[in-house]
Structure formats: structure tokens, C-alpha cells
N, CA, C and O of each residue as an XYZ file, in Angstrom:
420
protein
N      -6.189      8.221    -17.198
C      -5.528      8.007    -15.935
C      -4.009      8.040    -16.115
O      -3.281      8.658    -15.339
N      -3.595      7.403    -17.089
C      -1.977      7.473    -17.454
C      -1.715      8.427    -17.553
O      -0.661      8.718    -16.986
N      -2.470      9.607    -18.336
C      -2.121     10.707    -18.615
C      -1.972     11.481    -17.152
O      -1.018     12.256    -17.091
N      -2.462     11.411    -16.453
C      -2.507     12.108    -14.881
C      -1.751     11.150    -14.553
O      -2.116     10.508    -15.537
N      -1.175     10.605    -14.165
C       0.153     10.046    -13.535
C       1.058     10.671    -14.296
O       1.755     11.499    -13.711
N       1.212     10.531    -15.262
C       2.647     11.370    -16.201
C       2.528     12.718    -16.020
O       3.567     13.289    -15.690
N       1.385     13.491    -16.167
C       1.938     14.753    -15.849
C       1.732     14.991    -14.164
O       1.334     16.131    -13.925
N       1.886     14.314    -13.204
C       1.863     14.922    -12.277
C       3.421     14.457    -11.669
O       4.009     15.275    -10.962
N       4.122     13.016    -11.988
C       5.424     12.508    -11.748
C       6.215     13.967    -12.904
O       7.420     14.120    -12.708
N       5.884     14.457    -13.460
C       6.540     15.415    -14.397
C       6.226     17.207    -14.087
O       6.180     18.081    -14.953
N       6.059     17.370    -12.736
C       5.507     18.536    -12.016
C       6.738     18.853    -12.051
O       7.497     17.964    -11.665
N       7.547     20.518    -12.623
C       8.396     21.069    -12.042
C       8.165     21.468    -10.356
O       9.115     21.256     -9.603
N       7.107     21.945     -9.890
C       7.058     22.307     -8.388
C       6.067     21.536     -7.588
O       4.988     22.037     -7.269
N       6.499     20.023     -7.175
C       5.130     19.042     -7.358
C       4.704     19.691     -5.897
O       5.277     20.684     -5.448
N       3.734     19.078     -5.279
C       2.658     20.125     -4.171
C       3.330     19.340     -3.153
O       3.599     18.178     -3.454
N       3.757     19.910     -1.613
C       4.006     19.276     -0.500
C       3.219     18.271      0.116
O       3.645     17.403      0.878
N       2.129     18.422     -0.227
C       1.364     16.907      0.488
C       0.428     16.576     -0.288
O      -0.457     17.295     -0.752
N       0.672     15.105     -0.490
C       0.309     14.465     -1.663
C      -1.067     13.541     -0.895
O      -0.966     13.505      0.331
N      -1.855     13.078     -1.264
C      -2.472     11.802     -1.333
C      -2.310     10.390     -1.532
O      -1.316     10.091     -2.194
N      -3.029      9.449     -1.132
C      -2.547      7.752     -1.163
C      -2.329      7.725     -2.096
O      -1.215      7.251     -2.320
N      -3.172      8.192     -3.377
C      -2.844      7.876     -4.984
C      -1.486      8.351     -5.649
O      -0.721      7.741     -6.396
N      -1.434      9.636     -5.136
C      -0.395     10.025     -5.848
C       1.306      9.441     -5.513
O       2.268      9.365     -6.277
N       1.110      8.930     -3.380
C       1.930      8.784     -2.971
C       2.500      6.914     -3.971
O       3.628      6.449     -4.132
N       1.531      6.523     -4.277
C       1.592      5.170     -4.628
C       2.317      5.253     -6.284
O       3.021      4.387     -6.803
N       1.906      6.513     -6.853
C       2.174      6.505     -8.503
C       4.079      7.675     -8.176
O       4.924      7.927     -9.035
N       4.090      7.909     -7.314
C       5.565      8.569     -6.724
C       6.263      7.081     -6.462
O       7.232      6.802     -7.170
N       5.896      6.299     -5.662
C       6.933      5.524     -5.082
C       6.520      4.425     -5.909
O       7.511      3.702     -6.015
N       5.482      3.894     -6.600
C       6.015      2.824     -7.784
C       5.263      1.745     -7.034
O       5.638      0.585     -7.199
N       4.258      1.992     -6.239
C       3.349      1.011     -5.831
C       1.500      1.438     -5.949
O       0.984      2.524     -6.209
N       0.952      0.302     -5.688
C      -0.496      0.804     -5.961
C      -1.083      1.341     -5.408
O      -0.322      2.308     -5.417
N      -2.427      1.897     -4.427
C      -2.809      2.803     -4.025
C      -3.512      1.576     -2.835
O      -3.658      2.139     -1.750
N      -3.862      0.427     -2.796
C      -3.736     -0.382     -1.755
C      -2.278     -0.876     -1.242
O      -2.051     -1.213     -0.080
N      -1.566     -0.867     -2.028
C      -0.179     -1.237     -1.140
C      -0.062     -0.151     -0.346
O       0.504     -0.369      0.725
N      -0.256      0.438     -0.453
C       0.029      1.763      0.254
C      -0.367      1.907      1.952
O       0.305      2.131      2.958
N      -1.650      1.683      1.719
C      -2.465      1.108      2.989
C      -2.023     -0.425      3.789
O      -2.279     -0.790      4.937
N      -1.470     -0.943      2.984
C      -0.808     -1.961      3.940
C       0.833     -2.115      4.636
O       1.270     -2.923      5.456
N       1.634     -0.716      3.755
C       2.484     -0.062      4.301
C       2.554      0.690      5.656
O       3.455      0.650      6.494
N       1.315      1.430      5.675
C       0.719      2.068      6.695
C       0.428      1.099      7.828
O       0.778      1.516      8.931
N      -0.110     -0.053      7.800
C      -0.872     -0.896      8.688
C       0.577     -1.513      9.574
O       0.704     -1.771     10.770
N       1.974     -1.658      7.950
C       3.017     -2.146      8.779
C       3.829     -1.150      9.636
O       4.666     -1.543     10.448
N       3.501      0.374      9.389
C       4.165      1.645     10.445
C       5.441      1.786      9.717
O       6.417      2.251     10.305
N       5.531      1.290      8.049
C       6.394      1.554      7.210
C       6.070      2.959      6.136
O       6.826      3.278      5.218
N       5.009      3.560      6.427
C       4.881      4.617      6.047
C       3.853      5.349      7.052
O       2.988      4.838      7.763
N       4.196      6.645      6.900
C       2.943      7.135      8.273
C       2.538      8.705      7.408
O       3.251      9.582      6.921
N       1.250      8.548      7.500
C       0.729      9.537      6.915
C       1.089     10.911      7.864
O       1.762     10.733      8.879
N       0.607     12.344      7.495
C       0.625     13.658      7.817
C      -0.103     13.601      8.745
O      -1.078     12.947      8.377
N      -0.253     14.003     10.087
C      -1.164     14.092     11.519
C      -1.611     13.384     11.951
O      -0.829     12.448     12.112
N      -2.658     13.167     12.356
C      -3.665     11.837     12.883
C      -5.330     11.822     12.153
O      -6.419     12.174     12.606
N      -4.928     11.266     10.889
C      -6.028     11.068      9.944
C      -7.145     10.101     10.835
O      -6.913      9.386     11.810
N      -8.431     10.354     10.129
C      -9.434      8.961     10.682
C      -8.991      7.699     10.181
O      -8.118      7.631      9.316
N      -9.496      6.786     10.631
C      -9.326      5.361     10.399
C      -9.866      5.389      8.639
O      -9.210      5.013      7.667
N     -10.798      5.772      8.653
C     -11.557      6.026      7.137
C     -11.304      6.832      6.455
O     -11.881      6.666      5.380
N     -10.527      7.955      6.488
C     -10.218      9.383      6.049
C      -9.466      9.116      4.935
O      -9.206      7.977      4.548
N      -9.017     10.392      4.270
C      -8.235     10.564      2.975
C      -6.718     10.839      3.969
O      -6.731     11.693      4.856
N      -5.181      9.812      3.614
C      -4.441     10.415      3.706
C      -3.249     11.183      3.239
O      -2.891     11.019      2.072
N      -2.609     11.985      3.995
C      -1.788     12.889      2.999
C      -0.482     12.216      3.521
O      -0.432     11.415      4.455
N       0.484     12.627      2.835
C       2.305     12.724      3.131
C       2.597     13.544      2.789
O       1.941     14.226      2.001
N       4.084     13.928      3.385
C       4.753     14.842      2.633
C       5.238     14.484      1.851
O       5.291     13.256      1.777
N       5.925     15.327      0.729
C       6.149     14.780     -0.540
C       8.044     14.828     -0.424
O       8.884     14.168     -1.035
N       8.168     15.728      0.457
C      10.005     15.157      0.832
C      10.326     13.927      1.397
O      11.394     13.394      1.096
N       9.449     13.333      2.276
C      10.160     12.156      2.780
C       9.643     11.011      1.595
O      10.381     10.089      1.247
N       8.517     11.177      1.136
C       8.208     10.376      0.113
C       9.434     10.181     -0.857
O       9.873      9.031     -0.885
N      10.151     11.244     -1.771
C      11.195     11.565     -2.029
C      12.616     10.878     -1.574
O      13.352     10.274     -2.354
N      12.868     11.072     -0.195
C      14.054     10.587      0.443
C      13.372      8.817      0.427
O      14.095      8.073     -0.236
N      12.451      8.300      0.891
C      12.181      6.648      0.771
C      12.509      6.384     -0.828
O      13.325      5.476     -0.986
N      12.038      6.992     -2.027
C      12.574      6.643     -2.844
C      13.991      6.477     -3.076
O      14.182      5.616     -3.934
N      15.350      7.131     -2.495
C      16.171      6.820     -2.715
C      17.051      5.572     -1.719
O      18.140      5.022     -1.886
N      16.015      5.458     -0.664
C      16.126      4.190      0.339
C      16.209      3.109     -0.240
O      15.112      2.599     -0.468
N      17.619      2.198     -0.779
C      17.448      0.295     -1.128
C      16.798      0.067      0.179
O      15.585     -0.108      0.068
N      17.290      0.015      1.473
C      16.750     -0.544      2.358
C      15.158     -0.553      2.793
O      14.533     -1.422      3.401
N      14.772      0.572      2.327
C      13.018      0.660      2.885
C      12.774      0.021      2.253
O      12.700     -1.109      2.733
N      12.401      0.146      0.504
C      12.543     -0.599     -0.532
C      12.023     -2.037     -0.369
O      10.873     -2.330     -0.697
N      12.772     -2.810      0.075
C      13.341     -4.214      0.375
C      12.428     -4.994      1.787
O      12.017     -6.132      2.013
N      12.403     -3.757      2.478
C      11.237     -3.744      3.976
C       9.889     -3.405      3.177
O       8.881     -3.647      3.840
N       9.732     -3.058      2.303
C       8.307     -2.636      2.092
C       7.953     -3.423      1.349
O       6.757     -3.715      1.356
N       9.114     -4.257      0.151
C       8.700     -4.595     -0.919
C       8.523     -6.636     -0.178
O       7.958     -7.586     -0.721
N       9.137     -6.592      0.929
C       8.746     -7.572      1.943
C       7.340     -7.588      2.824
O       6.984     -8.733      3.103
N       6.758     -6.878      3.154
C       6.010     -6.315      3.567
C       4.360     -6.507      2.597
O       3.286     -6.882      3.068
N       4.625     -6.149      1.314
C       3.390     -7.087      0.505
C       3.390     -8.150      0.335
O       2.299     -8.715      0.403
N       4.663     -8.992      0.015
C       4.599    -10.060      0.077
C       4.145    -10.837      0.774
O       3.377    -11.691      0.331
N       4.536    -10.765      2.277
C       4.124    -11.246      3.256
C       2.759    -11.179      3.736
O       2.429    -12.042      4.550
N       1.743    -10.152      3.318
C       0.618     -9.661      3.190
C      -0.150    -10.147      2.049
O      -1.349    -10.380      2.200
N       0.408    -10.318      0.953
C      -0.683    -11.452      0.255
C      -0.164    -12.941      0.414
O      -0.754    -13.793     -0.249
N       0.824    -13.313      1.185
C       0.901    -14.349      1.297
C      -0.207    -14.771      2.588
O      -0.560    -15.950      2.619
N      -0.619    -14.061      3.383
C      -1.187    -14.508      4.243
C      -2.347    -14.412      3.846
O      -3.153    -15.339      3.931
N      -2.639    -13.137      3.291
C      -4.217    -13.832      2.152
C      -4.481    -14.591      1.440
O      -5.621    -15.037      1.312
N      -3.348    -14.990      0.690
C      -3.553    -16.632      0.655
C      -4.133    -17.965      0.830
O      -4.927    -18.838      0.479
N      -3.110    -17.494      1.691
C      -3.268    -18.904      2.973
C      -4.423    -18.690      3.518
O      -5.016    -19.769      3.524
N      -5.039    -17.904      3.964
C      -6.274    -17.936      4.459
C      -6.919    -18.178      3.463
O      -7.890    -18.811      3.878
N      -7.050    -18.005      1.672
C      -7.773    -17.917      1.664
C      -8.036    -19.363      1.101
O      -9.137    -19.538      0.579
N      -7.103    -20.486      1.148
C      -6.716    -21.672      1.090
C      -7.560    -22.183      2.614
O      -8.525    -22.744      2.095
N      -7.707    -22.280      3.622
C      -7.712    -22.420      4.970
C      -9.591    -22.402      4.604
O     -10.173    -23.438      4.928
N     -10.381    -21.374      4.023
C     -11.649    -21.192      3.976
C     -11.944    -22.241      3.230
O     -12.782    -23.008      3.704
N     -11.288    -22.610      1.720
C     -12.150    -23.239      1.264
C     -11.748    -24.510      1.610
O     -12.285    -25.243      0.780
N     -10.894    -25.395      2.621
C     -10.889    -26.149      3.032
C     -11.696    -26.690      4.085
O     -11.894    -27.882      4.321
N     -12.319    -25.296      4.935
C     -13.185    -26.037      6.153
C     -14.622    -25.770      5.525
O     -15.670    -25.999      6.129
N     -14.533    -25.237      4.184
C     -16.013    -25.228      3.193
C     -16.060    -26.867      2.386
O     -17.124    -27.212      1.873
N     -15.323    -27.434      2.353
C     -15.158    -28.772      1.963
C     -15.431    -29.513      2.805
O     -16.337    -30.307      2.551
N     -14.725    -29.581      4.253
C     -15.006    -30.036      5.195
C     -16.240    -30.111      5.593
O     -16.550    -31.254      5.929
N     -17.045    -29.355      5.683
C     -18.125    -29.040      6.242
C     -19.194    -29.539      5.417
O     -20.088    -30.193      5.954
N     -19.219    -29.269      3.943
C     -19.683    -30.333      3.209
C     -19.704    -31.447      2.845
O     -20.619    -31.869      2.138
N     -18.446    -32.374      3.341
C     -18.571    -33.504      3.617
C     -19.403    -34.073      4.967
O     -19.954    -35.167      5.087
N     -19.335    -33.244      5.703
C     -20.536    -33.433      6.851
C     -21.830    -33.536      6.550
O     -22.618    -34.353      7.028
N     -22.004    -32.887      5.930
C     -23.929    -32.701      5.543
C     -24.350    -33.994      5.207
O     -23.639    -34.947      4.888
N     -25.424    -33.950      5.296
C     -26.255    -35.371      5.073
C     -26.489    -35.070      3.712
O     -27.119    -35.857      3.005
């Protein structure tokens, strides 16, 4: 797998539209961050993919966000805030699973 990330970040003529994976091993995030970029309308895939579908980008604006501090900083806010709330929820479950077992007879 390393080996396919290195030679594809090392493409003299890399391909105009990339995939979640590749877009994630381009911009230095994982291939679920990616999807929660999307969910924040901080990245928007190529046309109008399915809800379930494979999506593409172009590989220029992918390009130009890499040299963005500011997206950067919005995006790199953007997970945070997204596993922080998984978190917390997932703090919130096993509290009313406690709760609830203190109920039982």
C-alpha cells in the first residue's frame, strides 16, 4: 500500500480525476476524513455522485487546497469537531447504559 501511495504522489502526469483514496493520500488526510469534509461542503466531489457511489475530484483544485493555510485550518477544524462529537456521544450512550442498569431489578 505504501508503495502505491509513493508512486502515485510521484506521477510526472498525475490523472485529472482522482478518487476518495487518492484525494486523501494528495492532501495528507485519510480516506474517511475525506467523507466528513464532504458532509461539511468543505470539499465537493466531480458532478452529482450517489449518496453510496465512488467519488471523484479534480486533481487541480485538489492541488490549489493544498496550497490553502486557510482551508487547511477549516478542514483540519472540521475533524476535530467531528470526532469530538463522537465522543461525546459516545460518552452520553454509555451513561444512559448505566443508567438503565441501575433500574433493573
Amino acid at each position: 500500500m505504501q508503495q502505491e501511495v509513493e508512486r502515485f504522489l510521484n506521477l510526472q502526469n498525475p490523472p485529472g480525476r482522482v478518487t476518495r483514496e487518492q484525494a486523501a493520500w494528495k492532501l495528507g488526510f485519510t480516506p474517511d476524513e475525506i467523507t466528513v469534509l464532504i458532509a461539511k461542503n468543505l470539499l465537493k466531489p466531480l458532478g452529482h455522485p450517489a449518496h453510496n457511489g465512488q467519488k471523484y475530484f479534480l486533481n487541480s483544485t485538489l492541488e490549489d487546497l493544498r496550497r490553502d493555510e486557510k482551508w487547511y485550518s477549516k478542514a483540519s477544524d472540521a475533524i476535530v469537531d467531528y470526532w469530538r462529537y463522537k465522543n461525546s456521544r459516545k460518552g452520553q450512550d454509555a451513561s444512559e447504559d448505566n443508567r438503565q442498569g441501575a433500574d433493573a431489578p
